[in-house]
C-alpha positions as CSV (number, residue, x, y, z in Angstrom):
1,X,71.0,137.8,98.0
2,X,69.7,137.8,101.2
3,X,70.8,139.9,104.3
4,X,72.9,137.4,106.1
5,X,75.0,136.4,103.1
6,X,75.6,140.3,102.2
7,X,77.0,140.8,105.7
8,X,79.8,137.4,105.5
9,X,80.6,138.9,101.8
10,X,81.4,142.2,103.7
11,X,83.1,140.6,106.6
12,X,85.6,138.4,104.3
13,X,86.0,141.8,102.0
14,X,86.7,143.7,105.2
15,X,89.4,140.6,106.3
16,X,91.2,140.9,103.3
17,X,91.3,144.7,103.2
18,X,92.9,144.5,106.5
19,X,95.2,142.0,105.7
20,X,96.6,143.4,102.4
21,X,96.7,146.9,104.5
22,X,98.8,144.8,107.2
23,X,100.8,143.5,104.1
24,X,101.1,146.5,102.7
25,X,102.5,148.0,105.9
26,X,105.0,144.9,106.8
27,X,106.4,145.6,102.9
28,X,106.9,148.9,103.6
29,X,109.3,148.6,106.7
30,X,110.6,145.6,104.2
31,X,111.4,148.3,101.7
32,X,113.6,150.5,104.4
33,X,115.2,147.5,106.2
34,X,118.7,148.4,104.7
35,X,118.3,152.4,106.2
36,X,118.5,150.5,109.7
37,X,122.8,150.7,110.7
38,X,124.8,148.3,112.4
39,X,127.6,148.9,114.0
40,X,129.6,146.3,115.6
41,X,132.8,145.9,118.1
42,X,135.1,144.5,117.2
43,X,134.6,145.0,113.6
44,X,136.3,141.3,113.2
45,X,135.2,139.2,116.0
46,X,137.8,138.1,118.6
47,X,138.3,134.8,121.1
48,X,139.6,135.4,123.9
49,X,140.3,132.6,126.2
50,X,138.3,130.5,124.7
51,X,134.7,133.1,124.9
52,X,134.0,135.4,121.7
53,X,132.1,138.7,123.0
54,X,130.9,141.1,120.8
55,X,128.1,144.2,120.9
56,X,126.0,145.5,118.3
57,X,124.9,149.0,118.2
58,X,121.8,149.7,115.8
59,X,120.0,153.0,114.5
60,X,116.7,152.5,113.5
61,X,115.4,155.7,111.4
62,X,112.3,157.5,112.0
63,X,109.0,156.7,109.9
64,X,110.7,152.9,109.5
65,X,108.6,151.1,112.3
66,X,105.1,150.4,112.4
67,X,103.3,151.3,115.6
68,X,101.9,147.8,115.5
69,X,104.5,145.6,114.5
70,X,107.0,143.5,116.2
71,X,110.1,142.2,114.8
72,X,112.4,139.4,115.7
73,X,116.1,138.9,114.8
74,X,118.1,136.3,115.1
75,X,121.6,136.6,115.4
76,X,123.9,133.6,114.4
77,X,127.4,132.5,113.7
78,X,127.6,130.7,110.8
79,X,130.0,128.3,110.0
80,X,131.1,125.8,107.5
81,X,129.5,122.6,109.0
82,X,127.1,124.1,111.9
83,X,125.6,127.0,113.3
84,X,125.3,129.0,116.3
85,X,121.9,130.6,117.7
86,X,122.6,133.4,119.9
87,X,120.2,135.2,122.2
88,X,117.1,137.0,119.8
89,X,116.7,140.6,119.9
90,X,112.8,141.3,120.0
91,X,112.0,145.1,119.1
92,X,108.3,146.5,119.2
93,X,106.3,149.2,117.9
94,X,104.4,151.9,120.6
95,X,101.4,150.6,119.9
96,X,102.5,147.1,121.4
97,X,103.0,145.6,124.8
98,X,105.0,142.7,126.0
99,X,108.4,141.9,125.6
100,X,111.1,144.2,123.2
101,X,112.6,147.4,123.0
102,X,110.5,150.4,121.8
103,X,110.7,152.0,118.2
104,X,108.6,154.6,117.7
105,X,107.5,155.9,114.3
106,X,108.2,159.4,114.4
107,X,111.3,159.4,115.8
108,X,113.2,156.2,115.0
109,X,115.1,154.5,117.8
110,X,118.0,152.3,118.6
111,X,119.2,149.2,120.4
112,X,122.3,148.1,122.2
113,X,123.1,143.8,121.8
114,X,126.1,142.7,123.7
115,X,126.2,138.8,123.7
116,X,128.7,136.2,124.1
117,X,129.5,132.4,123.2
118,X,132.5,130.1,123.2
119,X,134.9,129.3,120.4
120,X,135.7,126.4,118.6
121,X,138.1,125.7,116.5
122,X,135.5,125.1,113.2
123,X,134.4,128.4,113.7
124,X,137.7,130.1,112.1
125,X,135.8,131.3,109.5
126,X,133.0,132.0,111.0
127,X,130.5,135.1,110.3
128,X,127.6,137.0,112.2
129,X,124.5,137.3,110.1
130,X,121.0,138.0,111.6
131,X,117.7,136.5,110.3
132,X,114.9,138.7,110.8
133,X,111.2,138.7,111.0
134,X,108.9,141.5,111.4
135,X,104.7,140.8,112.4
136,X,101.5,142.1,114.2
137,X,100.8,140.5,117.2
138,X,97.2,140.3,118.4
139,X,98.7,140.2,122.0
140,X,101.3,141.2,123.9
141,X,104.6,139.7,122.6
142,X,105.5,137.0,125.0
143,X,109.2,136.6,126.9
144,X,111.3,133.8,124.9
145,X,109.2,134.2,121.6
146,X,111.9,132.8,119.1
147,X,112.3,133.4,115.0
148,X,110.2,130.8,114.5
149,X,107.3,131.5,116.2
150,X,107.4,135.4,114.9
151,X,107.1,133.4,111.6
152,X,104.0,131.3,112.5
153,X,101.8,134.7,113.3
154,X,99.4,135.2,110.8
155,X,100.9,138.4,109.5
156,X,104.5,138.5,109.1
157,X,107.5,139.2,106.7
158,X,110.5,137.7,106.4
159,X,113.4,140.3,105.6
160,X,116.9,139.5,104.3
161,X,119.7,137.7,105.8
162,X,122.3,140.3,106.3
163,X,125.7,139.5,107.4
164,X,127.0,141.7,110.1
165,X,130.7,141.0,111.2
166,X,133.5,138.7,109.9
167,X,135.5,136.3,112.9
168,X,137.2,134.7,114.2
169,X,140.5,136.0,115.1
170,X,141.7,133.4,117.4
171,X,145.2,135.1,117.9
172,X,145.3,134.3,122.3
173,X,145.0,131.2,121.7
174,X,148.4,130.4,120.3
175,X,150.1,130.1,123.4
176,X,153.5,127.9,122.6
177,X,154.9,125.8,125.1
178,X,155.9,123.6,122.7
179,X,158.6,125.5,121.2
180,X,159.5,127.1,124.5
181,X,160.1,123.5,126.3
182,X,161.9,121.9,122.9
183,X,163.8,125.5,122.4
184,X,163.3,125.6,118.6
185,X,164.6,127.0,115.9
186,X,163.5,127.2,112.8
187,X,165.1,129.5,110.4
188,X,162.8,131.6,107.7
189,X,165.2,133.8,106.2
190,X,166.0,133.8,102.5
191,X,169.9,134.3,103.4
192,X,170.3,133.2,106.5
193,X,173.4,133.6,108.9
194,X,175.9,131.4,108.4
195,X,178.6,130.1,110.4
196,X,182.5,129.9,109.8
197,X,182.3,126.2,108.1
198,X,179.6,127.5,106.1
199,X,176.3,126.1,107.8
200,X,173.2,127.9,108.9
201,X,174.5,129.5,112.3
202,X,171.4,128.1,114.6
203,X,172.7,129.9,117.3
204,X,172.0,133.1,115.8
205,X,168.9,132.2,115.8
206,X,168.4,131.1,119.6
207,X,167.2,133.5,122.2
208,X,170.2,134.8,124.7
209,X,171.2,132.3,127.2
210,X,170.5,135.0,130.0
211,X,166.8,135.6,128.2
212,X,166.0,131.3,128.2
213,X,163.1,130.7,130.0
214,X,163.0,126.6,132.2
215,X,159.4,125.4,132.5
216,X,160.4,122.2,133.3
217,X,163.1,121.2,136.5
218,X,165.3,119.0,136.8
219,X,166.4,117.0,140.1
220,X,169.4,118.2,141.4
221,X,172.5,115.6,140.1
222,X,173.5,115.2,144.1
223,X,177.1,114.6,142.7
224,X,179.6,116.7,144.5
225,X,183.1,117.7,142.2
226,X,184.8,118.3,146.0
227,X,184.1,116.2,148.4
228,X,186.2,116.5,151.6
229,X,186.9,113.8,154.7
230,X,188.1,113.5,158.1
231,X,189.5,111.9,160.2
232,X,190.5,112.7,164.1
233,X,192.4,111.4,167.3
234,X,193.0,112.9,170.2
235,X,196.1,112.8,172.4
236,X,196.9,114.1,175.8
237,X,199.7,115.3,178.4
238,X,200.5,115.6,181.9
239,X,199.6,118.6,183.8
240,X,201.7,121.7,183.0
241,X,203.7,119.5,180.5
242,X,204.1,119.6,176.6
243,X,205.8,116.9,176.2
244,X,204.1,113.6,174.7
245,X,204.3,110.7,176.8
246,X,203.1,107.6,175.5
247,X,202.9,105.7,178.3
248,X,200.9,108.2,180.3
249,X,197.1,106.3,181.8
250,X,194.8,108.5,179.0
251,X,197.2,107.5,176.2
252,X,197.5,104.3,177.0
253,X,193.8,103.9,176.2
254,X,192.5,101.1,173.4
255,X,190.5,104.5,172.0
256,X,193.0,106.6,171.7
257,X,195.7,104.9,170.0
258,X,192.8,103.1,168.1
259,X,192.1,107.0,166.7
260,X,195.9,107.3,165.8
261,X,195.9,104.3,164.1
262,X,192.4,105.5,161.7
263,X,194.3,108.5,161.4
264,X,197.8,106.9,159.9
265,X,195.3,104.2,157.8
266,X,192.9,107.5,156.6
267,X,196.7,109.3,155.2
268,X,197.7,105.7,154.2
269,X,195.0,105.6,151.3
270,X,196.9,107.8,149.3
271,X,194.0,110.6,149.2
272,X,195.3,114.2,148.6
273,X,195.7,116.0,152.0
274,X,193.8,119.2,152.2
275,X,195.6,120.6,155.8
276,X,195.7,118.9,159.1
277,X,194.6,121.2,162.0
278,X,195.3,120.6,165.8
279,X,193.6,122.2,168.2
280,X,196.0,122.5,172.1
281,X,194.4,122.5,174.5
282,X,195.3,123.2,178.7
283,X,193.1,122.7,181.7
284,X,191.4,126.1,183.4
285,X,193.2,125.4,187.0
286,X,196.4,127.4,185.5
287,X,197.3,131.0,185.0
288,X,195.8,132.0,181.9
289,X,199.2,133.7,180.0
290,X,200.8,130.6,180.8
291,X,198.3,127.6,179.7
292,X,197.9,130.3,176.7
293,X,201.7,129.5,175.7
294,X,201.1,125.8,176.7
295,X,198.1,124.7,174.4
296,X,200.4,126.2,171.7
297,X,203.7,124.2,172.5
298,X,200.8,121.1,172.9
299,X,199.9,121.8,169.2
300,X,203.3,122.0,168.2
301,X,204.4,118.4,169.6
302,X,201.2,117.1,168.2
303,X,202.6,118.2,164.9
304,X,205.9,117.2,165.4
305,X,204.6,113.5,166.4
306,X,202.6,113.4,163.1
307,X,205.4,114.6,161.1
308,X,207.1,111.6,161.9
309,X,204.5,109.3,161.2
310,X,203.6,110.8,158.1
311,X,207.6,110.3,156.8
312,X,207.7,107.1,158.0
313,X,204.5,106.3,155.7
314,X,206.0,108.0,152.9
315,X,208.7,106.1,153.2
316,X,206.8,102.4,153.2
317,X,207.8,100.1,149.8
318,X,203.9,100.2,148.4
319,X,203.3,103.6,150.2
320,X,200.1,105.2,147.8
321,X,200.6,108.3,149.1
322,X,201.7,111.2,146.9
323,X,204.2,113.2,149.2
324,X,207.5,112.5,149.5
325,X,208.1,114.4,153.1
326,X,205.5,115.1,156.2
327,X,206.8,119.0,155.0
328,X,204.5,119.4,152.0
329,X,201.3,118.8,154.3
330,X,199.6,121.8,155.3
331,X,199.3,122.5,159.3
332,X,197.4,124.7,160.9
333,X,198.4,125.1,164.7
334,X,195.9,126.8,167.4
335,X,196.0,127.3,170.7
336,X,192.9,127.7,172.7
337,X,194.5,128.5,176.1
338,X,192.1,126.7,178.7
339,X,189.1,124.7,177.9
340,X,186.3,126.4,180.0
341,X,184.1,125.1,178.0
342,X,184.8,121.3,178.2
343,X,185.5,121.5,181.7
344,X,182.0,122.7,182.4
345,X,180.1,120.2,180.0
346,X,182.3,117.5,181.6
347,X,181.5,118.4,185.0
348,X,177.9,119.0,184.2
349,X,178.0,115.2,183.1
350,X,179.8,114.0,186.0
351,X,178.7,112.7,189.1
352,X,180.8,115.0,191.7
353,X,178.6,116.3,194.7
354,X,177.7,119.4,194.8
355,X,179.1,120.0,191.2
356,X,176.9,123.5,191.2
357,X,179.2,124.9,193.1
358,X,182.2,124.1,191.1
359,X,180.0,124.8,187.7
360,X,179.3,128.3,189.5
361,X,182.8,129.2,189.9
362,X,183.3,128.6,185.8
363,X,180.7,131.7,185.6
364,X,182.9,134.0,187.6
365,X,183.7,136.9,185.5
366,X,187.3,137.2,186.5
367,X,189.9,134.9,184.9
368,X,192.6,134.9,187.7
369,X,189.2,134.5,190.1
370,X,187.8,131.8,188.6
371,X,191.7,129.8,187.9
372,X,191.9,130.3,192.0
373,X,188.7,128.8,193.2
374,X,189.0,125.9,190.9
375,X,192.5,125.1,192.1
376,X,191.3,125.4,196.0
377,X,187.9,122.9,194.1
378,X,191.1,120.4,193.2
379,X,191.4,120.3,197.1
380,X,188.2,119.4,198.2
381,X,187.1,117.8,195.4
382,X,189.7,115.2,194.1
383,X,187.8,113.8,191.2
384,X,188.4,116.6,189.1
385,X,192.3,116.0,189.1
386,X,191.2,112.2,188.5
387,X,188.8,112.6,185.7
388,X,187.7,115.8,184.9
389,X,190.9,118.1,184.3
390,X,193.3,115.5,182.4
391,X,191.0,115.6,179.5
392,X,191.3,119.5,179.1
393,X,195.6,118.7,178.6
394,X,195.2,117.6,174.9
395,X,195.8,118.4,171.6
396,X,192.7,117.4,169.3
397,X,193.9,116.4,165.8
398,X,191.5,116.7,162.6
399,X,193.2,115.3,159.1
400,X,191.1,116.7,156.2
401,X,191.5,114.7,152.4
402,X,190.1,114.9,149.3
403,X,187.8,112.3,148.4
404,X,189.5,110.6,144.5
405,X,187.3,111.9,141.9
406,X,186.6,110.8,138.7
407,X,187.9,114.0,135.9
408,X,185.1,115.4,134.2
409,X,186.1,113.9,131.0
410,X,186.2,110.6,132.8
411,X,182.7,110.8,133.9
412,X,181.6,111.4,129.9
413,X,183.1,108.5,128.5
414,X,181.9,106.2,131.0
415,X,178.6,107.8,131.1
416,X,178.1,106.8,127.3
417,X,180.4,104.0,127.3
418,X,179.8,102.2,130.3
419,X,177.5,103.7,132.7
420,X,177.5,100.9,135.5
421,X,180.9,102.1,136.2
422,X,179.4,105.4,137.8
423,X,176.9,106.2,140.2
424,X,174.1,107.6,140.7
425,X,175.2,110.8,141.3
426,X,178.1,110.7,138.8
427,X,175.5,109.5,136.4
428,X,172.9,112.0,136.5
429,X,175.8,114.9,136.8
430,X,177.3,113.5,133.5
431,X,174.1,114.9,131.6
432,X,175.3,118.5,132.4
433,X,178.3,118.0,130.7
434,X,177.2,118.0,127.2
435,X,174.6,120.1,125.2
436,X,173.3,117.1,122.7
437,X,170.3,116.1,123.5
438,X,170.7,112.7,122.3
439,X,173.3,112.4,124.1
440,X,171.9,114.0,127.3
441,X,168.5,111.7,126.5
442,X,171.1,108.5,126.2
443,X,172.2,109.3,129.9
444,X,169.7,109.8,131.7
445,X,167.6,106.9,130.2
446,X,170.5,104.7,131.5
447,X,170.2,106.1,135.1
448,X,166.4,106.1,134.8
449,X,167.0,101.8,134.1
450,X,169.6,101.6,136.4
451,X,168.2,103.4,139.5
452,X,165.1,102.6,139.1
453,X,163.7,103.3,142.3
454,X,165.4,107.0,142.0
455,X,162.9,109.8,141.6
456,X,165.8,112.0,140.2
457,X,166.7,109.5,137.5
458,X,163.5,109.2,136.5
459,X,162.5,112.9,136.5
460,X,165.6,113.9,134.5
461,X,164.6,111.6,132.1
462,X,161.5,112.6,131.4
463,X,163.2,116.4,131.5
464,X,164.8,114.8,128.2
465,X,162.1,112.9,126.6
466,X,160.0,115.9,126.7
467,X,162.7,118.2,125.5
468,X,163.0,115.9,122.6
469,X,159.4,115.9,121.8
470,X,158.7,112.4,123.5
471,X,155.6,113.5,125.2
472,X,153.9,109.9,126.4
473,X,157.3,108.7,127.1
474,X,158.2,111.8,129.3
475,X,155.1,111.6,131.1
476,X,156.0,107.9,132.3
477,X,158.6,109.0,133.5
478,X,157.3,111.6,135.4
479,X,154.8,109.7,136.7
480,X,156.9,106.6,137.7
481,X,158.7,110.0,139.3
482,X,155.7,110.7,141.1
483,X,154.8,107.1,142.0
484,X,158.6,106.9,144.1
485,X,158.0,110.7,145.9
486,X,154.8,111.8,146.2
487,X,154.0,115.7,146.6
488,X,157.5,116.9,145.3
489,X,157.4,120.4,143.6
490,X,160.0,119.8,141.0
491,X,158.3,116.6,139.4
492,X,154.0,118.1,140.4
493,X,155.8,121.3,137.9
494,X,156.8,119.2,135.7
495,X,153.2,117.2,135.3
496,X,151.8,120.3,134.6
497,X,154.5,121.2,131.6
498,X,153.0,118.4,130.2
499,X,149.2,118.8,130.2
500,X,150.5,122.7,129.1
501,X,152.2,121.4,126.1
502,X,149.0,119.2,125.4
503,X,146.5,121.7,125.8
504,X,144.8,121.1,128.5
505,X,145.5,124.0,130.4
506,X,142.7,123.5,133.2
507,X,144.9,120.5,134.4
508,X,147.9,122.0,134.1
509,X,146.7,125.1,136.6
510,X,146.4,122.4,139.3
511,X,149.7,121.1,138.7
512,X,151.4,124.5,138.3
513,X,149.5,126.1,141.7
514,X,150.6,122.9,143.7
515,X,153.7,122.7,142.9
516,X,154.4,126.7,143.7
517,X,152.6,126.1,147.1
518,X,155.4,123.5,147.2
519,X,158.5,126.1,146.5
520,X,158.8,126.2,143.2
521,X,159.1,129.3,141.5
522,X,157.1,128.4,138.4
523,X,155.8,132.1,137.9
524,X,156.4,131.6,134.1
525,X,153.9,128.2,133.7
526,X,151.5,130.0,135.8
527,X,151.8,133.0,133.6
528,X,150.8,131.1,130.5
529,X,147.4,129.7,132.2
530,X,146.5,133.3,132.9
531,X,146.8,133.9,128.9
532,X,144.3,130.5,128.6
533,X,141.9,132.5,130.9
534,X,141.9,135.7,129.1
535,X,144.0,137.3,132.1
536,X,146.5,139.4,130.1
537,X,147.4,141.5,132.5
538,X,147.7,138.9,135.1
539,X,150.1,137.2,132.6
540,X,151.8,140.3,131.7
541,X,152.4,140.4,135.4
542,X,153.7,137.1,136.1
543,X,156.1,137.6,133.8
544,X,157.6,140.0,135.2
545,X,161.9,140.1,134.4
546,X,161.3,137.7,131.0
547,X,161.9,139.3,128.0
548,X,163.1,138.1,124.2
549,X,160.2,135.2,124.8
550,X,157.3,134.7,122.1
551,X,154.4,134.3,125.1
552,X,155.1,137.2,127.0
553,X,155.0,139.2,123.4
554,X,151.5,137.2,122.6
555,X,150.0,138.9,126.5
556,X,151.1,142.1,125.7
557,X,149.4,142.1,122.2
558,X,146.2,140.5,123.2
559,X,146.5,143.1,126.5
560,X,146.6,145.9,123.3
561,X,150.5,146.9,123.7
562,X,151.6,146.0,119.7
563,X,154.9,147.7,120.6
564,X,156.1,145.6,123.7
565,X,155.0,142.2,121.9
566,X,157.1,143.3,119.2
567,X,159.8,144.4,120.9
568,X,160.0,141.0,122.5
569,X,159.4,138.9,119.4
570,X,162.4,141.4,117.3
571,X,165.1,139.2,120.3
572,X,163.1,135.8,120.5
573,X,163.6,132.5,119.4
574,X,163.3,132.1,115.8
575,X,161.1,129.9,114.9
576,X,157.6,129.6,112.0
577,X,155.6,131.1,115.2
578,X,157.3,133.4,115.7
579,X,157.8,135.1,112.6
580,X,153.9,134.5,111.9
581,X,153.3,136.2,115.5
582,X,155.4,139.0,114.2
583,X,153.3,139.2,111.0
584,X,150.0,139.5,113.2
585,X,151.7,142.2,115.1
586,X,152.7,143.8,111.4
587,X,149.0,143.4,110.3
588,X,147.5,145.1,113.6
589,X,149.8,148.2,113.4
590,X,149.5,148.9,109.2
591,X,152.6,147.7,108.6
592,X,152.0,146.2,105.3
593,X,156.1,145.4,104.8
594,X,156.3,144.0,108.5
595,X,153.9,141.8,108.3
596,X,154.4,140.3,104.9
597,X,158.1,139.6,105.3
598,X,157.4,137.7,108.4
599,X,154.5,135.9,107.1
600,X,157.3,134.9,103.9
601,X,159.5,133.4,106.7
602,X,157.0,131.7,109.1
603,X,155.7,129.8,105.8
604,X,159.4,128.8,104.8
605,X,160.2,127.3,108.5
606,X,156.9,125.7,108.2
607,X,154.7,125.2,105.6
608,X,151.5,124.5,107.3
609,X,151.4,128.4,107.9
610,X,150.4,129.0,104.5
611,X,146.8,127.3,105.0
612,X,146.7,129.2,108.3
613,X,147.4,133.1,107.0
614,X,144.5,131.7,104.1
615,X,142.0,132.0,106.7
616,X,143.2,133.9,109.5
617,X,141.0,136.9,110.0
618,X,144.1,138.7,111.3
619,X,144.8,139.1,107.6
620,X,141.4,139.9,106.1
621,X,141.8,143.0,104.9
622,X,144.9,141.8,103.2
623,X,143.0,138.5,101.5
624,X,143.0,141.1,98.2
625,X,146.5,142.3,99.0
626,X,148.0,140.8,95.3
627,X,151.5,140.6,97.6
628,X,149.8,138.5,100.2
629,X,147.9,136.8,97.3
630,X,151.2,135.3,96.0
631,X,152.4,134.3,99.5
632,X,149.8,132.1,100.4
633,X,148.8,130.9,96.9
């Protein structure tokens, strides 16, 4: 053999004695892999609006990793259908540079992993495994080396897959505006309340009337069950006198006894009289004690005078009206003394010279002063007795009716029986006067048709429509709503109920914060988009004076307070969520009884609740329980 082919049979000797010594050493930090601990938080992982975060905490023993090796592992969620790869965690032995965390050999070491990702719905039953790969480099390991490429090196070993957490609880997001906008009940119990005709007693089952929480608004009816109107005339007298002359120059004007006549037509409708006031009044010129006494007889003949008009009304062959004398009216006398007031607006108005000097006198601060001065005025200035002073000597009538109303019960019938007979406002207040929805949903479809162009009608049908579970039908309407008043607070809330009660919280945010920037006090709806963020505490917040109500329990159990969510959902509205909530709430506090009862209930109001519990990881260290077993079997 000659010299040169002894020294290649040494060197490939030599390569393979280092390589089964670089085996030797990878299968010997093989054979301690499973002395490495793991501890991770939360033990089952969680979503929380919508982002899963988790850490890992490792211990890696002493005399475990080589001074020369590098190992890469992968974490992953693994799911039925697709997987997840998460950030790699790249440790290193002393005796290597580069990228990694530092083991050393004598002493062990650890490694801290925090990471995060976002949920999906497939991902239910989801775990965390890691995939790892220990090696020796021949360089230093470079940034963003990946499982793969730790496999390529020419020394490596593969290690187990090792599963490291169960997930995902997915608890925050079952947010339920559903059930809070259609108010449902759904009744779990296996002797459930009954009323007195024998019938499951839903009411018992319905949150408090004082503890119901609105998301959506409707638009106010406009319908008014009192409506008042007036009518007024005016008549006057000669100076100092009480006494009504007919014939005098301001009576004898067209207005006037045009007035008098509206008022005798106005009591001739028949219309219930409320009270008739007249005011007396006296010019300022005279002593004050006695145009005191004289406004008040002025009021009096102005009553007497009506009296008589009102009998002889009563007493007309197709008279509507429903008193029989002027004496069952209601009338209120006052006297004003002088009109200081008038007199000074009127002269103000007027075009007597030098009127500042009359309108100075009026701001004299003594009565009997001021009645002086404008009586030497009178003098020099003769239009005030022409035009100014006779219309202070009056008495001003007002006559105050009832507008007809249709009764209540009236409205009802016609409102199912023959809307077009109502209007608007009659129409839209007849849906407050039942509680069936069908009903209700009958009503306000009809306005909705017959006022089209009415933003109200329209609104308050949708209100309906999406109380009954109509959600594309309610959204029409809302957005014909829209369409006929642009940038109104009551229907831009009630957009936003709906994208809520589809899911898609990130529109409904939009909606919701216009909509409070335009009045509305929509704290609640805006509550429920801080749960879809992960804001608990912002909810919680929000929130603020609701109680009895399954969404403020799920913040305050997500937030970590098991005893306030349950205190809300022991007084809310029964329903398959809630009990299952309930359940959760039993399975996160150990109380085995709590949460199985519920979870019996929420699968009798609705059986899709049974494949849920399967699978929820809420329940995993129940999924052995023999009692759960038979529940969800």
């Amino acid at each position: 053999m000659s010299k040169k082919q002894t020294l290649a049979k040494f060197a490939a000797i030599l390569l393979i004695a280092v390589m089964i010594v670089g085996c030797n050493s990878l299968n010997k930090m093989a054979k301690q892999f499973n002395s490495i601990t793991y501890e991770v938080t939360p033990q089952v992982l969680e979503s929380k609006g919508g982002i899963v975060t988790f850490t890992v905490k490792a211990n890696l023993p002493a005399k475990f990793f080589n001074k020369k090796a590098g190992v890469v592992i992968q974490p992953t969620i693994e799911y039925e259908g697709g997987k997840v790869l998460l950030r790699p965690i790249v440790l290193k032995g002393e005796n290597v540079s580069g990228e990694g965390t530092t083991i050393t050999y004598n002493n062990g070491g650890s490694f801290t992993y925090t990471e995060t990702f976002g949920f999906t719905d497939e991902m239910k039953e989801a775990e965390l495994v890691i995939n790892s790969i220990a090696f020796l480099p021949k360089k230093p390991i470079e940034a963003g080396i990946t499982l793969e490429d730790a496999r390529m090196m020419r020394k490596s070993f593969n290690f187990d897959e090792k599963k490291l957490a169960d997930g995902i609880i997915h608890t925050s997001h079952r947010i339920n505006v559903e059930n809070e906008v259609r108010e449902m009940v759904e009744v779990g119990d296996e002797n459930p309340i009954l009323d007195a005709n024998g019938n499951i007693d839903l009411k018992a089952y319905q949150v408090k009337d004082g503890q119901k929480v609105e998301m959506l608004r409707l638009a106010p009816h406009g319908y008014e069950k009192v409506t008042l109107a007036s009518e007024n005339a005016t008549i006057y007298f000669a100076k100092n006198l009480h006494d009504w002359n007919a014939n005098l120059e301001w009576n004898k004007k067209e207005d006037v006894k045009a007035q008098l006549d509206k008022v005798y037509n106005f009591v001739r409708q028949g219309w219930e009289i409320k009270d008739v006031v007249i005011n007396g009044w006296a010019s300022p010129e005279g002593e004050e004690t006695f145009n005191d006494g004289l406004s008040e007889k002025r009021a009096k003949t102005a009553e007497g005078i009506l009296k008589r008009s009102f009998d002889n009304v009563a007493k007309e062959k197709e008279t509507k009206v429903n008193f029989k004398s002027s004496t069952e009216i209601n009338f209120k006398n006052i006297g004003n003394g002088p009109d200081w007031n008038g007199f000074t607006k009127r002269v103000e108005a007027s075009e007597v010279k030098d009127k500042q000097q009359i309108l100075n006198v009026t701001k004299s601060s003594k009565p009997e002063q001021r009645e002086e001065e404008i009586r030497n005025m009178i003098l020099i200035f003769p239009e005030l007795e022409k035009s100014i002073l006779p219309a202070q000597r009056r008495a001003e009538i007002v006559v105050t009716c009832y507008e007809p109303k249709k009764t209540d019960e009236e409205i009802a019938r016609l409102a199912t029986t023959d809307p077009s007979e109502l209007t608007q406002a009659e129409l839209l207040y007849a849906g407050t006067l039942t509680t069936e929805w069908e009903t209700i949903y009958n009503i306000y479809k009809s306005a909705a048709n017959m006022f089209s162009n009415s933003w109200e009608a329209q609104n308050n049908a949708g209100y309906i429509a999406l109380k009954m579970g109509k959600v594309e039908e309610a959204k029409d309407f809302f957005q014909k709503a829209e369409k006929l008043n642009a940038n109104n607070g009551i229907i831009t809330n009630n957009l936003g109920v709906i994208y809520a009660y589809q899911g898609n919280f990130k529109q409904a945010e939009t909606y919701f914060n216009e909509a409070n920037k335009m009045g509305i006090d929509n704290n609640y709806n805006l509550g429920i988009i801080d749960i879809s963020k992960a804001d608990y505490k912002g909810a919680i917040s929000k929130f603020a004076g609701v109680s009895c109500n399954y969404n403020v329990a799920l913040a305050n159990m997500i937030d970590g307070n098991n005893g306030a969510a349950t205190t809300n959902l022991d007084c809310a509205r029964k329903n398959a969520a809630t009990y299952y909530l309930m359940a959760i709430a039993g399975a996160r506090t150990d109380n085995q009884e709590m949460m199985l009862s519920n979870l019996k209930k929420a699968i009798k109001a609705n059986k899709k609740f049974k494949e849920e519990a399967k699978i929820d990881r809420e329940f995993i260290k129940y999924f052995n329980n023999a009692e759960f077993k038979d529940i969800v079997k």
